[in-house]
C-alpha positions as CSV (number, residue, x, y, z in Angstrom):
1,X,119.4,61.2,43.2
2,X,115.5,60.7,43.7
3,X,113.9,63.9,43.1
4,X,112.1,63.6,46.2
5,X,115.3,64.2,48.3
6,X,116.7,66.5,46.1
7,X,116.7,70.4,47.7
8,X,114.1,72.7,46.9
9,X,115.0,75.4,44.4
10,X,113.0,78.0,46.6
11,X,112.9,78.4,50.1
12,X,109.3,77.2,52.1
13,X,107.3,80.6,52.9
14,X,105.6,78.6,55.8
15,X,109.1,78.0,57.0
16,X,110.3,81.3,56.8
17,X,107.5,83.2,58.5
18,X,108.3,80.0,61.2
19,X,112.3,81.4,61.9
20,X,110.9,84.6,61.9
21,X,108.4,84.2,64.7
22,X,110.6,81.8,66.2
23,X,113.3,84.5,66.1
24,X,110.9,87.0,67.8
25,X,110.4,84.8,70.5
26,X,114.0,84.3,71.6
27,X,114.4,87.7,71.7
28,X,111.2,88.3,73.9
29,X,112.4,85.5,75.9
30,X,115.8,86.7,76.1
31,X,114.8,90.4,77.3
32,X,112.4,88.6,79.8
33,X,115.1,86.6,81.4
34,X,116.8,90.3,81.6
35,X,114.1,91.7,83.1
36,X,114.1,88.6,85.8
37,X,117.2,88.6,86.6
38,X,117.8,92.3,87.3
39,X,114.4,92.1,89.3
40,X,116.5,89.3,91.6
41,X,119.3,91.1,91.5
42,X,117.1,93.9,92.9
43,X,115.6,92.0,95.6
44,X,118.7,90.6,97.0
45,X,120.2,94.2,97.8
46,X,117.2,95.7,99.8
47,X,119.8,98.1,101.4
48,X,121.7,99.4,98.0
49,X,121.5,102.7,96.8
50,X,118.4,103.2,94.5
51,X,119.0,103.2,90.6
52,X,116.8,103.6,87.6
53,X,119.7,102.0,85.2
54,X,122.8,103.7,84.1
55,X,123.6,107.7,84.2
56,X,122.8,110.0,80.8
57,X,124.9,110.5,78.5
58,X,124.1,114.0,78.8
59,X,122.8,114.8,82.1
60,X,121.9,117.8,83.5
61,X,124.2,120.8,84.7
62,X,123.9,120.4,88.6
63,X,122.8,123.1,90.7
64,X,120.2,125.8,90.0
65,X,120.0,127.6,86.7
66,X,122.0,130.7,86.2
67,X,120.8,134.4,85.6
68,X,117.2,135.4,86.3
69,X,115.6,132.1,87.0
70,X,118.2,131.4,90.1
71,X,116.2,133.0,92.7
72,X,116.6,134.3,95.7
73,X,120.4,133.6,97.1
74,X,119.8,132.1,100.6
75,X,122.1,133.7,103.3
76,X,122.3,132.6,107.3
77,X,120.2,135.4,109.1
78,X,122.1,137.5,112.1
79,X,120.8,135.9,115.4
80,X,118.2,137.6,117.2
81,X,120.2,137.3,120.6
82,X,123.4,137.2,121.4
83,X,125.1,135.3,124.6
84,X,128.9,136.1,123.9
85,X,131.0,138.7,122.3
86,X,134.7,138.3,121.1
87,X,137.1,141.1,119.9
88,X,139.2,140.6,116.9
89,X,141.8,143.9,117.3
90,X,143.7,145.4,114.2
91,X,146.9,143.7,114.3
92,X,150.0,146.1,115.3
93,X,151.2,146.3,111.5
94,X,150.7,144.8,108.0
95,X,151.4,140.7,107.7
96,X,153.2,141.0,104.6
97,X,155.3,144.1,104.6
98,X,155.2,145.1,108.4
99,X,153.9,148.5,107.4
100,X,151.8,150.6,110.1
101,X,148.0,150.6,109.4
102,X,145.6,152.9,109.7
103,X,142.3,151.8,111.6
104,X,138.9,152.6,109.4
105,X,136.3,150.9,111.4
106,X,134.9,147.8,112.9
107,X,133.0,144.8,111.2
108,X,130.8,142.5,112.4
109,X,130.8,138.7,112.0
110,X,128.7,136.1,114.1
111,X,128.4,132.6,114.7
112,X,125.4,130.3,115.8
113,X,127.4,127.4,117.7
114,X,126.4,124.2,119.2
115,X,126.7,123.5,122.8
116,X,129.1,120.5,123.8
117,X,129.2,120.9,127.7
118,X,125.9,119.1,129.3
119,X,123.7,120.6,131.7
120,X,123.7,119.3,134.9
121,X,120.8,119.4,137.6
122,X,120.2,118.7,140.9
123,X,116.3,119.0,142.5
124,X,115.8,119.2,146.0
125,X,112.5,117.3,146.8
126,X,110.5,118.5,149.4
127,X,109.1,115.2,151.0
128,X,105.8,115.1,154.1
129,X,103.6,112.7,154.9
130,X,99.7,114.0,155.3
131,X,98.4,114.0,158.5
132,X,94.7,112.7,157.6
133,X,95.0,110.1,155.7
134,X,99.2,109.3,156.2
135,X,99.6,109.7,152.6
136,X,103.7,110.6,151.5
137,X,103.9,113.1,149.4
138,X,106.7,115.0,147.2
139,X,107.4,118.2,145.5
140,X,107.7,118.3,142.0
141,X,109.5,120.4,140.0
142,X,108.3,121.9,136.2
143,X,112.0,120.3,134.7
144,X,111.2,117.1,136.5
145,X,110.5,114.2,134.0
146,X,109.3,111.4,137.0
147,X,109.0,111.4,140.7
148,X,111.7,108.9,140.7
149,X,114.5,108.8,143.4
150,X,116.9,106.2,145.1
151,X,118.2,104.0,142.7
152,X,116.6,106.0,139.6
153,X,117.2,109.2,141.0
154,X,119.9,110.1,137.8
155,X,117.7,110.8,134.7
156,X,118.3,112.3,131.3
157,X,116.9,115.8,130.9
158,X,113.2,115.7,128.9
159,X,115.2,117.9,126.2
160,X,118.0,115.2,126.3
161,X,114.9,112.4,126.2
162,X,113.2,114.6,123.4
163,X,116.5,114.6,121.2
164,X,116.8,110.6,121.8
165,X,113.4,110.2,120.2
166,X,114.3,112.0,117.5
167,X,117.4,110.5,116.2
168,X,115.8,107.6,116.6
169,X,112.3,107.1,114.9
170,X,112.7,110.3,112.6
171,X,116.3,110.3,111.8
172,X,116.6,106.7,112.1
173,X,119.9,106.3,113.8
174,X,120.2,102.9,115.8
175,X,119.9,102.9,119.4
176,X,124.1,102.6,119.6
177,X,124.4,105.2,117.4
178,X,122.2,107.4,119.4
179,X,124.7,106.5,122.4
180,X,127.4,107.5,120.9
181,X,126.3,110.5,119.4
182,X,125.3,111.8,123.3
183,X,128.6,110.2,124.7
184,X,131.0,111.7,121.8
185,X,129.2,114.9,120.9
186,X,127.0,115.9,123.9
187,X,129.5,114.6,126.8
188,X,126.3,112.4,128.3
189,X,127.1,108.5,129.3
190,X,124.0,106.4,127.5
191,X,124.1,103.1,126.7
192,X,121.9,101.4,124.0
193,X,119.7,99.4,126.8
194,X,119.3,103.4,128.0
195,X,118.2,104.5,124.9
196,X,115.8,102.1,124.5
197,X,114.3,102.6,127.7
198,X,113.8,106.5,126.9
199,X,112.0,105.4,123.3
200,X,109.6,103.0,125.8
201,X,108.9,105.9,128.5
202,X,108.5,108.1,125.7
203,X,105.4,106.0,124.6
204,X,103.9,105.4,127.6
205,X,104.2,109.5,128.5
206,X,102.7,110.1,125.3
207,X,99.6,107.3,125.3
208,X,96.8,109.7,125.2
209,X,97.8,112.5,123.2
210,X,98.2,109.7,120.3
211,X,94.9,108.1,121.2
212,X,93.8,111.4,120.2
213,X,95.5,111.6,116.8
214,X,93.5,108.4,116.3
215,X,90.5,110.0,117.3
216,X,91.5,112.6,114.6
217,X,92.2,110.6,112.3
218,X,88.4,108.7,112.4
219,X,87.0,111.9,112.5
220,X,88.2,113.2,109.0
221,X,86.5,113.0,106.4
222,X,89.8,112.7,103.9
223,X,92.3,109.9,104.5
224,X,94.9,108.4,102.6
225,X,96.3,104.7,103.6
226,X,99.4,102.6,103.3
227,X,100.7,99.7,104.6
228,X,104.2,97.9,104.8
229,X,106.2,94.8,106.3
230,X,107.8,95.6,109.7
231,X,108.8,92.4,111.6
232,X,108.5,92.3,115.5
233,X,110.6,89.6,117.3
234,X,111.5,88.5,113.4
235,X,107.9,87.8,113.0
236,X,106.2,89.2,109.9
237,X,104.1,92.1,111.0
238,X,102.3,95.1,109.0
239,X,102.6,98.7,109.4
240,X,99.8,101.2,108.6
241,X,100.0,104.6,108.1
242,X,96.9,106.6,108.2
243,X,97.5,109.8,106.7
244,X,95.1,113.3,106.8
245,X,94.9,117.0,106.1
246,X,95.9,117.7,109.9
247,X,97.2,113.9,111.3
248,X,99.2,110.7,110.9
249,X,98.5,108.0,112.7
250,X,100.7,104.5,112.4
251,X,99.1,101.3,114.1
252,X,101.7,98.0,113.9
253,X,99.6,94.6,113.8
254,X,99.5,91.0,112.8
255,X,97.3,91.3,110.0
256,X,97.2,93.2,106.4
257,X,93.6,92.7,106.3
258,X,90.2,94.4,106.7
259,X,90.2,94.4,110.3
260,X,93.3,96.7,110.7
261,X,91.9,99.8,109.1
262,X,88.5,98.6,110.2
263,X,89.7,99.3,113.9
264,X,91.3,102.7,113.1
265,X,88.8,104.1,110.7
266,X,85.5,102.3,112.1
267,X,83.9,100.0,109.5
268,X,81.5,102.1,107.7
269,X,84.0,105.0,107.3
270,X,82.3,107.3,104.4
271,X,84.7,109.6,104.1
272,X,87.3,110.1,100.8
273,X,89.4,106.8,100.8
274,X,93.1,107.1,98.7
275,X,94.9,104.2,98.4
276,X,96.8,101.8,96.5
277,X,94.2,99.0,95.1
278,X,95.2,96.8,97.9
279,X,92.1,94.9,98.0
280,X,90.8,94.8,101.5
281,X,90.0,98.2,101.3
282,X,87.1,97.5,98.9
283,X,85.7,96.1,102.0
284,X,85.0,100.1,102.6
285,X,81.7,99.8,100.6
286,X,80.3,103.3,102.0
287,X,83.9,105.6,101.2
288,X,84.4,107.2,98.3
289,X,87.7,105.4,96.5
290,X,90.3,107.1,95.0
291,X,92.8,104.1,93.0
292,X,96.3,105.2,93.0
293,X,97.0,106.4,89.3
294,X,100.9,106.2,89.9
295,X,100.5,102.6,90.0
296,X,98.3,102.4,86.9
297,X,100.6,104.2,85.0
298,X,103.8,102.3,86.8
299,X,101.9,99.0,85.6
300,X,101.2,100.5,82.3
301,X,104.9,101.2,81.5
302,X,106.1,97.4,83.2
303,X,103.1,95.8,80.4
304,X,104.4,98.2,77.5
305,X,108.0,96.8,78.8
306,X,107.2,93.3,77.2
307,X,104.2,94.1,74.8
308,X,104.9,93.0,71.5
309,X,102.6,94.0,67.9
310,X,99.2,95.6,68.5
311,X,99.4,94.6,72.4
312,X,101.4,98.3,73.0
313,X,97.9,99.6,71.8
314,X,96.0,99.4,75.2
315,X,98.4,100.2,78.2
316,X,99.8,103.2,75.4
317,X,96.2,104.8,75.4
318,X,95.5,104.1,79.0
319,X,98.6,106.1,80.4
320,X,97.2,108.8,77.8
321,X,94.0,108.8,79.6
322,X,95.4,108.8,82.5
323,X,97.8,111.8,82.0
324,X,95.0,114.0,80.3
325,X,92.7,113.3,83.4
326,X,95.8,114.7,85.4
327,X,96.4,117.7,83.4
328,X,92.9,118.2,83.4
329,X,93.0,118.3,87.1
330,X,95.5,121.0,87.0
331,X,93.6,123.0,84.6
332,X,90.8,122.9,87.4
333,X,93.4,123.8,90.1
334,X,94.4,127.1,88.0
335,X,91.0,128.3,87.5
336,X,91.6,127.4,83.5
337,X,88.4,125.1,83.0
338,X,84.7,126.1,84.6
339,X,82.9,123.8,86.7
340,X,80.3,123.0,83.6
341,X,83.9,122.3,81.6
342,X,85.2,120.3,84.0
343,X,82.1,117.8,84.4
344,X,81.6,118.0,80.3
345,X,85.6,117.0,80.4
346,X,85.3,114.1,83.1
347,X,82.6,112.5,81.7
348,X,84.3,112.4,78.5
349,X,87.5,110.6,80.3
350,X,85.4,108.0,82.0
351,X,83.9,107.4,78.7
352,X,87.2,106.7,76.9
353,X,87.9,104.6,79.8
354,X,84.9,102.0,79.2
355,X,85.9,101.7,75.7
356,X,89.1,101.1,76.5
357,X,88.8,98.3,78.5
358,X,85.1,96.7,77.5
359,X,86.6,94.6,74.2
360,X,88.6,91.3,75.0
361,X,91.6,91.3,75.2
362,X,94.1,88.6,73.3
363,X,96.8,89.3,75.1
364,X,96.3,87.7,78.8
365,X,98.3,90.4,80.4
366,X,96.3,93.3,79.1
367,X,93.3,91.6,79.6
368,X,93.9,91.3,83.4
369,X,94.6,94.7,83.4
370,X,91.3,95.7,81.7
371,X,89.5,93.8,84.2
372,X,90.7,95.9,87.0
373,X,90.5,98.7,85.5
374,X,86.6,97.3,84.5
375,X,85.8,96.5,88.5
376,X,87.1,99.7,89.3
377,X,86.0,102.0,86.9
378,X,83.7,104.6,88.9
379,X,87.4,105.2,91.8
380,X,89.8,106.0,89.4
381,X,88.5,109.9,88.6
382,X,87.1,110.4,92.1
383,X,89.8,113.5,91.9
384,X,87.9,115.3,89.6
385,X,85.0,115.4,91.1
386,X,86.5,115.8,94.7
387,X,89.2,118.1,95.0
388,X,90.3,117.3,98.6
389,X,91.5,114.1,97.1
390,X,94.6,113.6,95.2
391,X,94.9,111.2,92.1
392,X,97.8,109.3,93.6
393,X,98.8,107.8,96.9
394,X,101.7,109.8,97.6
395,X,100.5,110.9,101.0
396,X,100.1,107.7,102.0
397,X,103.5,106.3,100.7
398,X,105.5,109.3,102.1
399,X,104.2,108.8,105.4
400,X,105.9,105.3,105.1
401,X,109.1,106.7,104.2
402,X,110.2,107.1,108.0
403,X,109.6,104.0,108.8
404,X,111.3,102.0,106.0
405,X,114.5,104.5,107.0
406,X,114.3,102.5,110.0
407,X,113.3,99.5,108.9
408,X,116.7,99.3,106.6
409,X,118.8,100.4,109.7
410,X,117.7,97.7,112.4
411,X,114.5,95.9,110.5
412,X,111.9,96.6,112.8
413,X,111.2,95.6,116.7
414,X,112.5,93.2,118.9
415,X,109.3,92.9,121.4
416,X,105.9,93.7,120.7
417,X,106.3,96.6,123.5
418,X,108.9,97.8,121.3
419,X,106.1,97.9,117.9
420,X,104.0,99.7,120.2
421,X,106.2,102.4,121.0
422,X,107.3,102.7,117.2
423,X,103.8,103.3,116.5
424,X,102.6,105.9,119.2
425,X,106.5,107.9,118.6
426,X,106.5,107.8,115.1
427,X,102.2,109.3,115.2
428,X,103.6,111.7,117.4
429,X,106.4,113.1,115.7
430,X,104.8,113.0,111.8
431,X,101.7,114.5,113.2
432,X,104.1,117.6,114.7
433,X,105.8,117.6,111.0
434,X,102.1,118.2,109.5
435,X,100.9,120.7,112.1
436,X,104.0,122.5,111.7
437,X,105.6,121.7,115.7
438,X,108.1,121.9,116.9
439,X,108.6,117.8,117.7
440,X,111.3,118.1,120.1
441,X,109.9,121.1,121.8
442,X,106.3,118.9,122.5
443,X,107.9,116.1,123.3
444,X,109.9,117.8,125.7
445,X,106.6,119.5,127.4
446,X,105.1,116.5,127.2
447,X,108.4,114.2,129.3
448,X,108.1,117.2,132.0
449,X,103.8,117.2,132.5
450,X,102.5,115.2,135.0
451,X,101.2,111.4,133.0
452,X,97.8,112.8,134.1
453,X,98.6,116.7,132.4
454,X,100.2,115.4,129.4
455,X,99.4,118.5,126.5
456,X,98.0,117.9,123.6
457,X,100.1,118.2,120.0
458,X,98.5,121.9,119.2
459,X,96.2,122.2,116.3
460,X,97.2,123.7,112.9
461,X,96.2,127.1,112.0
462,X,96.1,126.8,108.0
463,X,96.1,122.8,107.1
464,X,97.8,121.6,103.9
């Protein structure tokens, strides 16, 4: 055999360090094809329970800790009134030997029941004509929802009306299910077409009390923003949430661009602006920005996920940056750090921060990252300096919660009448939640008020 054929005695080193980095890659490849496919996987089941991967293997002992650190044992309290009595005597001897007892006293046991047998009304109108001008008129009474008679003269109750709403755009039950649960649990006929029409006279009663809210909302100087898919007539539409100290507004619209929170907040808002990084809100050029940090550190973990070698280096250190600024916020909060501290401390973050991210990058995913972080560098510790902002946009994506409930039970709005009405009921009912209302109770005022006396939502005494 020629020598040149015959096999080497030692293996190649170039060829080695080859199959190894070759084997790297199939293994970064093969746990990127994992990552893919359980992101599909993820996608296709929009309505399946939520999951962050398999249980522990040593979870958590469910319920609240024993001994001191349980707390205070919750107990229903006696009602304040009560509208029936029942007697329970002393049976005439004992159950298990027939023995003779002796009576020692009398407790006391109550019950808070729910009413099944409906309430039903009938209003005598008074009717005249005026002898001026020949105009008819009608009495009204304060339980009235409308004027209507005739043909329309049966109506639901404005509690009824009130309860409708609620099961509907807070609780999120479908408008059949809302029928069903007044047919089977509250003895009142409703059919889904019925429903709907309640959710759509509900808007309409309730017009200017949320033109109001908007009005609010303009007004403050804090406000936190979201936005999310919500399809009217199967049509791709957006809904915002505008979210305050005292208010939540929701507007549904074509667009997920400037002009939507343009037209609610007023182009040159300067308030406090939290939000997610979406990028029309840049267009806000005289608000003070607060970037969502949550999704910083959310993209910090999905780049450390796949970083291989020294490319862990710069998401690692920039979730630790963005954890101490955190902690230092709650350092401020508990009167731990002084004001002179606290702007010595800041400065020193937003320092790290340009070191951080001024070097290139080798890795392309970092380096996009960097950039961001780079063009936004002077929003992301606006919290610091301004305490009635929060570091994250968790106001904002709360305030969408309700509506995705919905939005996975029936997907969003047939008609745009129907987005409409979504809008103004869900503004109405949040903004009762945050001013501590009762929701039910104002719109049920609300359904029996005049459409020209329509009340107000009342204004919170301590905001949070």
């Amino acid at each position: 055999m020629e020598r040149g054929l015959q096999p080497p005695s030692q293996p190649c080193p170039n060829c080695a360090g080859l199959e190894r980095r070759l084997a790297e890659h199939d293994a970064e490849l093969k746990k990127l094809r994992e990552l893919l496919e359980e992101s599909r996987r993820g996608n296709k089941r929009q309505a399946a329970p939520f999951s962050k991967g398999p249980p522990k293997a040593k979870p958590k002992t469910p319920g609240r800790k024993a001994g001191a650190d349980y707390g205070v044992k919750a107990h229903r309290e006696v009602p304040p009134e009560v509208d029936e009595t029942y007697d329970a005597p002393l049976p005439g001897c004992c159950p298990d030997c027939g023995g003779p007892l002796d009576a020692e006293g009398v407790c006391e046991q109550y019950q808070t029941e729910m009413p099944r047998k409906p309430i039903r009304r009938k209003f005598n109108i008074g009717v005249g004509r005026c002898r001026k001008c020949g105009r008819r008129v009608q009495g009204r009474h304060p339980l009235q929802t409308s004027d209507a008679v005739g043909a329309a003269a049966s109506q639901l109750g404005p509690d009824a009306q009130a309860v409708a709403v609620h099961l509907n755009k807070d609780l999120g039950l479908s408008h059949g299910k809302v029928a069903r649960f007044f047919s089977e649990i509250c003895g009142i006929p409703l059919s889904r077409g019925g429903s709907a029409q309640v959710m759509l006279r509900a808007a309409d009663r309730v017009e200017k009390p949320y033109r109001r809210v908007l009005v609010d909302v303009r007004k403050s100087r804090e406000n936190n923003v979201d936005e999310t898919g919500w399809k009217v007539g199967g049509i791709l539409q957006w809904l915002w949430g505008f979210v305050t100290r005292t208010a939540i507004a929701y507007v549904i619209r074509p667009s997920r661009g400037f002009d939507v929170p343009a037209e609610v907040l007023g182009p040159d808002y300067d308030g406090l602006l939290g939000h997610d990084g979406w990028g029309p809100y840049d267009s806000f050029k005289k608000a003070r920005h607060q970037q969502c940090l949550f999704h910083f550190l959310v993209r910090c973990r999905e780049l450390l996920e796949t970083a291989r070698g020294a490319a862990v280096l710069f998401p690692r250190s920039i979730k630790t940056l963005l954890l101490d600024s955190i902690d230092l916020r709650d350092r401020r909060d508990e009167g731990k750090v002084s004001p002179h501290g606290l702007a010595v401390a800041t400065g020193r973050l937003q320092a790290r921060l340009d070191r951080l991210v001024g070097p290139i990058k080798t890795n392309p995913d970092n380096e996009r990252f960097a950039k961001h972080l780079e063009k936004h560098g002077d929003e992301i510790f606006t919290f610091l300096k301004q305490p009635a902002i929060e570091p994250t946009n968790r106001l904002g994506e709360q305030a969408m919660r309700p509506a995705v409930v919905n939005r996975k039970v029936w997907g969003g709005s047939r008609t745009q009448n129907g987005a409409e009405a979504q809008g103004r009921l869900l503004t109405i009912l949040q903004t009762c939640v945050k001013r501590a209302v009762d929701a039910v109770d104002y719109l049920s005022r609300a359904l029996r008020a005049p459409p020209d006396a329509v009340p107000e939502i009342p204004a919170m005494t301590s905001p949070t």
